[in-house]
DSSP file (Angstrom, degrees, kcal/mol; ACC not computed):
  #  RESIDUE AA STRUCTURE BP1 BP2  ACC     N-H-->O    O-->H-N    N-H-->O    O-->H-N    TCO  KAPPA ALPHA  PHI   PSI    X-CA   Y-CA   Z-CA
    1    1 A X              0   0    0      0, 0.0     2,-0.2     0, 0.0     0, 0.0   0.000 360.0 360.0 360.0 138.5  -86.8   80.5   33.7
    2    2 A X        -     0   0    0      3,-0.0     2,-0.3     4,-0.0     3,-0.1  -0.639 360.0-129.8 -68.9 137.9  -84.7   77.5   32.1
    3    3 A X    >>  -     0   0    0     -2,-0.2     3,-0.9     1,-0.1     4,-0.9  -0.765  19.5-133.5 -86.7 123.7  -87.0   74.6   30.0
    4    4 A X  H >> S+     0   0    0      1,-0.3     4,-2.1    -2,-0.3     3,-1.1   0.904 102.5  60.4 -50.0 -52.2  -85.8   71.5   31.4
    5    5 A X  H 34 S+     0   0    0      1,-0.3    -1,-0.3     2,-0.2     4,-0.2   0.502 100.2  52.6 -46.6 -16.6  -85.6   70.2   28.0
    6    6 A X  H <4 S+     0   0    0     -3,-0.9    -1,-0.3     2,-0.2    -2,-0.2   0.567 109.2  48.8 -79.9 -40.6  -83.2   72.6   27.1
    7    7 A X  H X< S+     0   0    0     -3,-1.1     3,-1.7    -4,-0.9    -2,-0.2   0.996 113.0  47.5 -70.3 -63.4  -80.9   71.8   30.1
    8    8 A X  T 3< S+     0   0    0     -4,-2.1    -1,-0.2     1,-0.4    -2,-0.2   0.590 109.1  58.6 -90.2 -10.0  -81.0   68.1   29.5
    9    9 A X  T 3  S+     0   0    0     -5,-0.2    -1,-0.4    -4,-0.2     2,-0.3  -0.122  71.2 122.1-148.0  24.2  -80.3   68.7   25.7
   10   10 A X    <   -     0   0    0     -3,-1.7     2,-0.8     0, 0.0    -3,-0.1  -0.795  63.3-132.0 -37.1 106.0  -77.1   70.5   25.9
   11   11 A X        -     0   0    0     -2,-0.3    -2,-0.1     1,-0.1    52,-0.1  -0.327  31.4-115.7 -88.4 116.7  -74.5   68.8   24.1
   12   12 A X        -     0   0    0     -2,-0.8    51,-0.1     1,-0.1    -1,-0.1   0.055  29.9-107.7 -37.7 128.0  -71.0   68.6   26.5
   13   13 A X        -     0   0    0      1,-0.1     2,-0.5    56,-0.0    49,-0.2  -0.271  39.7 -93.7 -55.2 151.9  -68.1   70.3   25.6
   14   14 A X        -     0   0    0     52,-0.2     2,-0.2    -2,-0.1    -1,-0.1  -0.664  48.8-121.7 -69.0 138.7  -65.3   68.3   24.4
   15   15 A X    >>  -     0   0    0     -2,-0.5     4,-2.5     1,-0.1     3,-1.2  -0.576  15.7-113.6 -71.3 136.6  -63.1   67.6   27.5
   16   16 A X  H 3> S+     0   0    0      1,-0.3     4,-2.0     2,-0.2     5,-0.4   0.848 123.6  51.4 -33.5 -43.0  -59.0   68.8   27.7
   17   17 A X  H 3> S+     0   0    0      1,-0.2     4,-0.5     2,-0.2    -1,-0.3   0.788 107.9  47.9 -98.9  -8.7  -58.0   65.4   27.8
   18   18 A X  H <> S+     0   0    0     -3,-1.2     4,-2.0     2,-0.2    -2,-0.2   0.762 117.8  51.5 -66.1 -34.8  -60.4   64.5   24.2
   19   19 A X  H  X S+     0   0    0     -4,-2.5     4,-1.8     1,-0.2    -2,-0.2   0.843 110.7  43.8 -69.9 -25.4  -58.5   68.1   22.8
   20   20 A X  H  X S+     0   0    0     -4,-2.0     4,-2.2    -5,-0.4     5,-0.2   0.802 113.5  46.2-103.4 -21.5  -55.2   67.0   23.6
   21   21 A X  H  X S+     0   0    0     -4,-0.5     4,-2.4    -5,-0.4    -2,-0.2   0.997 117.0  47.9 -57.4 -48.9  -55.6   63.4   22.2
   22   22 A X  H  X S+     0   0    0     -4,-2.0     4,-2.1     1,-0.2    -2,-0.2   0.896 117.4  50.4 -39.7 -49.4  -57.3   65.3   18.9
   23   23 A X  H  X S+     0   0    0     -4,-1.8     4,-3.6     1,-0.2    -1,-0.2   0.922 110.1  41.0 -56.8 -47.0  -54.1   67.3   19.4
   24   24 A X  H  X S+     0   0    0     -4,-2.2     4,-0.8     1,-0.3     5,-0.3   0.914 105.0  63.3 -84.5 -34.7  -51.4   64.7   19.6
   25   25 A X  H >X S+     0   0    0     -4,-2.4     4,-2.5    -5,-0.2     3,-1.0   0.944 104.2  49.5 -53.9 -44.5  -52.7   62.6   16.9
   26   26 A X  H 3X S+     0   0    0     -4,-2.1     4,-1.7     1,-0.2     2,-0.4   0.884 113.9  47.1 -71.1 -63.4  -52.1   65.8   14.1
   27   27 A X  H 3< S+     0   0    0     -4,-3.6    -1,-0.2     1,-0.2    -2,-0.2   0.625 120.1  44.7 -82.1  15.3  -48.6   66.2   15.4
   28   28 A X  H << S+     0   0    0     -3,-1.0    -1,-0.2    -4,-0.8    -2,-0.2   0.749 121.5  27.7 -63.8 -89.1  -48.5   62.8   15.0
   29   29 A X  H  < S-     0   0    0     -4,-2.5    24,-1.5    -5,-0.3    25,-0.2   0.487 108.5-113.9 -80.0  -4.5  -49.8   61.9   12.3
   30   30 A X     <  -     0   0    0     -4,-1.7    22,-1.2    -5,-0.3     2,-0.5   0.311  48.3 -19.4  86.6 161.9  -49.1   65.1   10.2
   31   31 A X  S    S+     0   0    0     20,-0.1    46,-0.1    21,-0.1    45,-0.1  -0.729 109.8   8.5-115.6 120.9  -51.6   68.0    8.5
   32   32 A X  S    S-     0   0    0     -2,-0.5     2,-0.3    44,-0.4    45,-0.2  -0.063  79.3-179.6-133.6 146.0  -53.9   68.7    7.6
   33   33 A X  E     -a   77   0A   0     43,-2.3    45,-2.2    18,-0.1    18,-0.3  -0.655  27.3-116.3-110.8-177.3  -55.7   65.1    9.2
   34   34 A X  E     -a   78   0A   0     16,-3.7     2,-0.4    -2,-0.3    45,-0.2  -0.657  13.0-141.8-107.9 164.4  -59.4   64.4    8.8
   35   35 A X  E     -a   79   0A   0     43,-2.9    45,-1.5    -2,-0.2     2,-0.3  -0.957  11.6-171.2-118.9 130.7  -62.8   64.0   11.8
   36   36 A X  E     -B   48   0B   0     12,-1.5    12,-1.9    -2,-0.4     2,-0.2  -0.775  12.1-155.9-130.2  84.9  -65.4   61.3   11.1
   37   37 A X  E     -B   47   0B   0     43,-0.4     2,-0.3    -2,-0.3    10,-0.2  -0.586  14.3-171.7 -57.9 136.3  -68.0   62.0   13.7
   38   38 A X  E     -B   46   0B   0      8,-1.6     8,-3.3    -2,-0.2     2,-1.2  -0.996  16.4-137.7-148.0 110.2  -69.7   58.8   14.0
   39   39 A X  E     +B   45   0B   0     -2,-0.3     6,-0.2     6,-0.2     3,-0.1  -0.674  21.0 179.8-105.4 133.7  -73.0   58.4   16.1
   40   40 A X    >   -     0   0    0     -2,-1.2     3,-1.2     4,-0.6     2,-0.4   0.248  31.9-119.5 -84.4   5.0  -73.1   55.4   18.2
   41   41 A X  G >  S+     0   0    0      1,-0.3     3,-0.8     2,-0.2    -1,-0.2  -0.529  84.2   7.0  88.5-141.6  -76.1   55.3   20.0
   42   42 A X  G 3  S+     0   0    0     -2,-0.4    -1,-0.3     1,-0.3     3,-0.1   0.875 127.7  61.8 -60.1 -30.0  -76.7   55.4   23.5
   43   43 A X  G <  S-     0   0    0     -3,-1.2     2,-0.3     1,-0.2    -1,-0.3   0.763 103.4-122.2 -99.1  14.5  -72.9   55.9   23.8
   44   44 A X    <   -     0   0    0     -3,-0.8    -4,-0.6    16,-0.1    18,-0.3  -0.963  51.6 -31.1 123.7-134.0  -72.6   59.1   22.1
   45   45 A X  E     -BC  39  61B   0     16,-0.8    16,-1.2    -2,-0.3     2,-0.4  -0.515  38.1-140.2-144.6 159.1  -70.3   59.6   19.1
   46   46 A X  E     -BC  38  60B   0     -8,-3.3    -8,-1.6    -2,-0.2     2,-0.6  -0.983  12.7-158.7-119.6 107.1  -67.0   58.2   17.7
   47   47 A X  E     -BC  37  59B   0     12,-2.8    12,-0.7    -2,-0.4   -10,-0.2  -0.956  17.6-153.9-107.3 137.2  -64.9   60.7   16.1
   48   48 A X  E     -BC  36  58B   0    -12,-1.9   -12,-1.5    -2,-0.6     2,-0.3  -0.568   5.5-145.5 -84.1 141.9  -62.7   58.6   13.9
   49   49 A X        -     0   0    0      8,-2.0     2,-0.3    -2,-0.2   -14,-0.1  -0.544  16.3-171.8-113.4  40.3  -59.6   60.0   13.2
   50   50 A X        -     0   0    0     -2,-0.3   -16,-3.7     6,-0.1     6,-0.2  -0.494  16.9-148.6 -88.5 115.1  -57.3   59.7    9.7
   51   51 A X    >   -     0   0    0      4,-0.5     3,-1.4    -2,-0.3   -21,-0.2  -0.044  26.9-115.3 -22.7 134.3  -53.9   61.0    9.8
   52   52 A X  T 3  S+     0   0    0    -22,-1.2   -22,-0.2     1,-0.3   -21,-0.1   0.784 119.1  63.1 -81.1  -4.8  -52.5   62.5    6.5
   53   53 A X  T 3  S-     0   0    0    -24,-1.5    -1,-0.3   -23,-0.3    38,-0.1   0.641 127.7-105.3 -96.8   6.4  -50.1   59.6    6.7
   54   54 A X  S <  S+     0   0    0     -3,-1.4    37,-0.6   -25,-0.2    38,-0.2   0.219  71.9 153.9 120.7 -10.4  -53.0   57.5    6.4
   55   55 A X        -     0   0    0    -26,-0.2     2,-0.7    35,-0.1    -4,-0.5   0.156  38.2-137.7 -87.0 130.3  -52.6   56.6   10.5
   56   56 A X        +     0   0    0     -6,-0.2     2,-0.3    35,-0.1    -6,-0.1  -0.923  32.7 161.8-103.6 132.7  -56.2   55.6   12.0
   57   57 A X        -     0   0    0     -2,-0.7    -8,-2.0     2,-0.0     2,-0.3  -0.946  14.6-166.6-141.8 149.0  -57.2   57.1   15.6
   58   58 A X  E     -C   48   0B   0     -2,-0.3     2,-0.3   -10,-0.2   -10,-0.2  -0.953   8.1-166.7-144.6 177.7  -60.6   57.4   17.3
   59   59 A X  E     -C   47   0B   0    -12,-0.7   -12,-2.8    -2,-0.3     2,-0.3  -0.876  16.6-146.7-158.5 130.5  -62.0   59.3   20.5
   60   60 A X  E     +C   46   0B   0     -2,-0.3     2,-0.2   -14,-0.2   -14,-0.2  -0.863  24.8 169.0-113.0 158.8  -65.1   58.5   21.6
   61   61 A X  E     -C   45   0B   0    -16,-1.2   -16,-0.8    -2,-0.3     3,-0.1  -0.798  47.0 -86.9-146.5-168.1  -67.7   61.5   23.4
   62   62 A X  S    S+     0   0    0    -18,-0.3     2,-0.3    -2,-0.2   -50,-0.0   0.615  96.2   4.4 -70.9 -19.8  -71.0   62.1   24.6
   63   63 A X    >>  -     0   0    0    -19,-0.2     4,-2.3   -51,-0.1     3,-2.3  -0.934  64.9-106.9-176.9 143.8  -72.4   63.1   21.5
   64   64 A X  H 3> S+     0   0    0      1,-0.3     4,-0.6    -2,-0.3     5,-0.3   0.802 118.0  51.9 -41.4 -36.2  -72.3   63.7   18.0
   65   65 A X  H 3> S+     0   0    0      2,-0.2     4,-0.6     1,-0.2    -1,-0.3   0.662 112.4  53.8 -89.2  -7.7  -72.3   67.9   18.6
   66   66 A X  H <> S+     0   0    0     -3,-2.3     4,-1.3     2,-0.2    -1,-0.2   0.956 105.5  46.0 -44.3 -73.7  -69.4   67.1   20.8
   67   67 A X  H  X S+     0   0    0     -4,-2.3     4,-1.1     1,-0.2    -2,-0.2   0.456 113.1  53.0 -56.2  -1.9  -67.6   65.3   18.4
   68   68 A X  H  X S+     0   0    0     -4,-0.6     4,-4.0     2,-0.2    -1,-0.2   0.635 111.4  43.9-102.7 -59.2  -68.4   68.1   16.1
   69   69 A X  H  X S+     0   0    0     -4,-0.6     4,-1.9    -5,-0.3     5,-0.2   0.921 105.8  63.5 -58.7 -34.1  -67.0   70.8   18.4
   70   70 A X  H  X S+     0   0    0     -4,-1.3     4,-1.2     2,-0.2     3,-0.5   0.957 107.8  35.4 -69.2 -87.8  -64.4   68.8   18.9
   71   71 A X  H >< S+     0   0    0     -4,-1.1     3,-0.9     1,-0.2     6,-0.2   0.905 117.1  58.2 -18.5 -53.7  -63.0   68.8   14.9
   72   72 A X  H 3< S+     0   0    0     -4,-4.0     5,-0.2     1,-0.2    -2,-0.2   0.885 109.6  45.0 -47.7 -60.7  -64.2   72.5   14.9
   73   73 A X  H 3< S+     0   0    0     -4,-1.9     2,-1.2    -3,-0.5    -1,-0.2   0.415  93.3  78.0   0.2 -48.3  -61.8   73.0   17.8
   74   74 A X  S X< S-     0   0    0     -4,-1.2     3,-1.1    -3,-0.9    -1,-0.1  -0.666  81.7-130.0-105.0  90.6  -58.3   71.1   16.8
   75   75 A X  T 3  S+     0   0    0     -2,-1.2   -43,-0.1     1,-0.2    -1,-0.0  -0.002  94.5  21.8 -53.3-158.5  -56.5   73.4   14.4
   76   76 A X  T 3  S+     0   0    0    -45,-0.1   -43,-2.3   -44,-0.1   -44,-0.4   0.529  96.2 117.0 -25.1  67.7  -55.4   71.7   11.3
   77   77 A X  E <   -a   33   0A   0     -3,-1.1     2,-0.4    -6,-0.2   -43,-0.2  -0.963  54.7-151.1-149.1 113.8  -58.3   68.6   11.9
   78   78 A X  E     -a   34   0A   0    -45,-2.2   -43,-2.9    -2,-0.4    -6,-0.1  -0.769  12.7-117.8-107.5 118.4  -60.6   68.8    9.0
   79   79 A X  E     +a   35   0A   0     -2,-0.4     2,-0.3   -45,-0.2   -43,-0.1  -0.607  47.8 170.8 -54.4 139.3  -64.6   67.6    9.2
   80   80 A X        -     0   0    0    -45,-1.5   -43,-0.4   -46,-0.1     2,-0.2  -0.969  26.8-148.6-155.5 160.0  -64.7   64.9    6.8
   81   81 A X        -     0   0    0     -2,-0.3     2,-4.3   -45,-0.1     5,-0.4  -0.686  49.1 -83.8-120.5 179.5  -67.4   62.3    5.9
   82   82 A X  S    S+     0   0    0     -2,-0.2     2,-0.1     4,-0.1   -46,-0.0  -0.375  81.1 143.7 -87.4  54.2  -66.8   58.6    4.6
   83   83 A X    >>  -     0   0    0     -2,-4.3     4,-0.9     1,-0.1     3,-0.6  -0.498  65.9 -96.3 -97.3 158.2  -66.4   60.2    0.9
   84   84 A X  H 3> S+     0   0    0      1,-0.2     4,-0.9     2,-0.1    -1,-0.1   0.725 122.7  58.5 -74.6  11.8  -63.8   58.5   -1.2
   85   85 A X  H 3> S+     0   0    0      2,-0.2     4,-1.0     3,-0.1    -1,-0.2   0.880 104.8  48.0-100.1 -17.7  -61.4   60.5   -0.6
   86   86 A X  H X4 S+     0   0    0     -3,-0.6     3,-1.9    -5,-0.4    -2,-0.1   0.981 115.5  53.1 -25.0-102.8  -61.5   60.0    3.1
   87   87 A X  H >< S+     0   0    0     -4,-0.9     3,-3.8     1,-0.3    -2,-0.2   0.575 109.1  40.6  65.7-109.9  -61.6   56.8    2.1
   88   88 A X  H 3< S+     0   0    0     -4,-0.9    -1,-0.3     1,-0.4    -2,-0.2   0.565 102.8  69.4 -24.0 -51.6  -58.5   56.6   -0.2
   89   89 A X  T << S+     0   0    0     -3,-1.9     2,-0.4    -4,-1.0    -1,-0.4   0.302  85.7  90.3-120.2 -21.9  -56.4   58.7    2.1
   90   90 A X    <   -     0   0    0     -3,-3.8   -35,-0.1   -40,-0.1   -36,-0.1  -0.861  58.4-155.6 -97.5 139.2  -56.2   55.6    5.1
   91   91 A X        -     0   0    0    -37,-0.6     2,-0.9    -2,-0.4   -36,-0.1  -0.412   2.9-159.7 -80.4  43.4  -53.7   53.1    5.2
   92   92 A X        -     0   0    0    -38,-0.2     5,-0.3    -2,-0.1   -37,-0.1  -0.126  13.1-165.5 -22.3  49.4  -54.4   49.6    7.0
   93   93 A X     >  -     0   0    0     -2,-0.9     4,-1.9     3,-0.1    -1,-0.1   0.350  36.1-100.9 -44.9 176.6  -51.0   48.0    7.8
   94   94 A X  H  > S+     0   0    0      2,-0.2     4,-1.1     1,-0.2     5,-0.4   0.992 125.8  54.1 -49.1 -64.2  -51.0   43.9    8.8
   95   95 A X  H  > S+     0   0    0      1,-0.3     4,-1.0     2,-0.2     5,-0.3   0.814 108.9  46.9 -65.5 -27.0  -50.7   44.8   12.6
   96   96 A X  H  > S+     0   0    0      2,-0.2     4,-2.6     3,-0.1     5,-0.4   0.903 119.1  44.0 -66.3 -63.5  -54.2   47.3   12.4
   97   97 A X  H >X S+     0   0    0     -4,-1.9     3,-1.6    -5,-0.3     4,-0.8   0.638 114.4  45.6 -40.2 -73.7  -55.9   44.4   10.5
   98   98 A X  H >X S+     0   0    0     -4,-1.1     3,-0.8     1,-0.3     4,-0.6   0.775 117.1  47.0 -44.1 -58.5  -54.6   41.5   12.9
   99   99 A X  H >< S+     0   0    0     -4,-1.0     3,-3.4    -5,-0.4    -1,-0.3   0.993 112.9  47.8 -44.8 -65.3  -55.6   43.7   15.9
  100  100 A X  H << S+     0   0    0     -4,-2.6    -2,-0.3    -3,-1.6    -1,-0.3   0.661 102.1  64.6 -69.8  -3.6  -59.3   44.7   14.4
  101  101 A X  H << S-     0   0    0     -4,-0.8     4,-0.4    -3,-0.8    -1,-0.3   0.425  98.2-156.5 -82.2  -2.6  -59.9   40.9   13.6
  102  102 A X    X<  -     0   0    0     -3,-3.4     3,-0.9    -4,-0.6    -1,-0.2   0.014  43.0 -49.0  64.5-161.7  -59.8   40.3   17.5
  103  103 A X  G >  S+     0   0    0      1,-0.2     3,-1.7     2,-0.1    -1,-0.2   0.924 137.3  55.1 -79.8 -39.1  -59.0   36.8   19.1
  104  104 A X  G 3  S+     0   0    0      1,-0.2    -1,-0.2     3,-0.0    -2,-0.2   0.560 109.2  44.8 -62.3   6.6  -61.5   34.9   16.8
  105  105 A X  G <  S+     0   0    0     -3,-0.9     2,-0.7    -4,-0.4    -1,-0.2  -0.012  99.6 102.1-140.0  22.6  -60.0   36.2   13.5
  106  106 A X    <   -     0   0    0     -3,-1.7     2,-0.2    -5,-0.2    -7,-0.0  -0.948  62.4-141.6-126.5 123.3  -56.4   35.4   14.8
  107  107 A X              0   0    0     -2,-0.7    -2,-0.1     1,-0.1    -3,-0.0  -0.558 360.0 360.0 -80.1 140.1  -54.4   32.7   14.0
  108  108 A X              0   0    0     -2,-0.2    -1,-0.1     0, 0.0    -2,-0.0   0.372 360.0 360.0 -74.8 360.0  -52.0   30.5   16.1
């Protein structure tokens, strides 16, 4: 017999259409690129995404062991943590900042 706790606390596969974003960002953004699983709370996980041209990307999932699976998953897509070489290795152009500063942190 199954433990209900055991059903509910099964972490989701990564989905086709989370592999093939994972996907098209490395032949995007060139290889080997990095995963920064990120948990987010109630909505599951951010893996963040760095390009070996420095290119930032995310995918959000259900859950950290998603996002985990997910990296395992995506040949040349490396687990990586927020070490400095992570770090080091993204590039921040005007147009990212201007974007991530939102409408209050944009000038007319």
């Amino acid at each position: 017999m199954l433990d209900v706790a055991e059903e509910t606390e099964k972490t989701p596969d990564p989905t086709a259409k989370q592999l093939a974003a994972a996907r098209k960002f490395v032949a995007e953004h060139g290889k080997p690129s990095k995963g920064v699983v990120e948990n987010i709370g109630r909505a599951g996980a951010r893996v963040v995404l760095v390009g070996a041209d420095g290119a930032l990307g995310d995918i959000v999932v259900p859950a950290t062991g998603t996002g985990e699976a997910l990296v395992e998953a995506v040949e040349d897509l490396e687990p990586a943590e927020w070490d400095a070489a992570t770090v080091n290795a993204v590039k921040i152009g005007p147009a990212h900042r201007h974007r991530m500063a939102g409408p209050a942190g944009r000038r007319s």
